[in-house]
N, C-alpha and C positions, 0 to 999 in steps of 0.2 A: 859542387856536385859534378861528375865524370858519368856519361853515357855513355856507352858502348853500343853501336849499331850494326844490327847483320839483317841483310835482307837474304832470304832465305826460296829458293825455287819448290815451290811447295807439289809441283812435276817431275822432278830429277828423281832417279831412279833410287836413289839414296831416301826419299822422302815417301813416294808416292802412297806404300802399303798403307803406312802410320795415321797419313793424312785420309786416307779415304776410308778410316775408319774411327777417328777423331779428329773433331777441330782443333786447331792449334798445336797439333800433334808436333810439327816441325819449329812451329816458335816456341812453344816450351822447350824441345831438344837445346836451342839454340841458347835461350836462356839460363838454361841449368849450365850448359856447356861452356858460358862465360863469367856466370858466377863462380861456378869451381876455378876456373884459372886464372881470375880476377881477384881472389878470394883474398889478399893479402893487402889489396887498396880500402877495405872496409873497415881498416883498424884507422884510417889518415882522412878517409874519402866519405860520402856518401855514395854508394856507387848503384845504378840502376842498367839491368839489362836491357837493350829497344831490340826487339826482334818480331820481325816485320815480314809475313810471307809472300810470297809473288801473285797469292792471289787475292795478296788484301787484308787476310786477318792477322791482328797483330794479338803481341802477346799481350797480359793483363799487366804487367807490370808497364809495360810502352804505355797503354791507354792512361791508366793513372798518370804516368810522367805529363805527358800530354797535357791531359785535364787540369791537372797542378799548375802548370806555366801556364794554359790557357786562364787558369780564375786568378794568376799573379797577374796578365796583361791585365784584364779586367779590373781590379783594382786600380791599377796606372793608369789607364786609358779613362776608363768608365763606360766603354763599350762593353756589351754581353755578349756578344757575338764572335770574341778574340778567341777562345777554344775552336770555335768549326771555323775560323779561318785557319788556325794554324794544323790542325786536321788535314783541310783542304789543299795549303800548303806542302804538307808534310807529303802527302799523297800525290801529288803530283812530281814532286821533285823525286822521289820514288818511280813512279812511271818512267820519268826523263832518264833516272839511271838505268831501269833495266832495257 
């Protein structure tokens, strides 16, 4: 499986309008706009778009990848709790980049 991550300033002037009149108005942009130019690894790949805004919401397709790995840990581990840590995880190292 091949992820592609964009975290996206969901304040940049580029975003602002779209976002403050839809949620995920800027992580959908980001994910359409990686699938189309990505669109030839899906014949080889599983490919999932992660696009992730600056103030936190992510797109639906990120949340599923997420949750998926988080209930594969789960299974391994046998811990229930392996999805919001890796959430938690995920989110903060986010923080650290921007």
């Amino acid at each position: 499986m091949l992820a592609r991550t964009s975290v996206l300033d969901t304040y940049a002037d580029a975003h602002v309008s779209n976002t403050a009149m839809q949620t995920r108005a800027a992580a959908s942009l980001a994910a359409t706009n990686k699938t189309n130019k990505d669109s030839q690894l899906s014949a080889t790949h599983i490919f999932t778009p992660v696009a992730i805004e600056t103030a936190g919401t992510w797109h639906h397709q990120a949340v599923k990848l997420v949750q998926e790995l988080g209930r594969q840990a789960t299974i391994i581990t046998g811990d229930s709790r392996e999805t919001t840590y890796l959430f938690q995880q995920l989110s903060v190292a986010l923080l650290k980049g921007n």
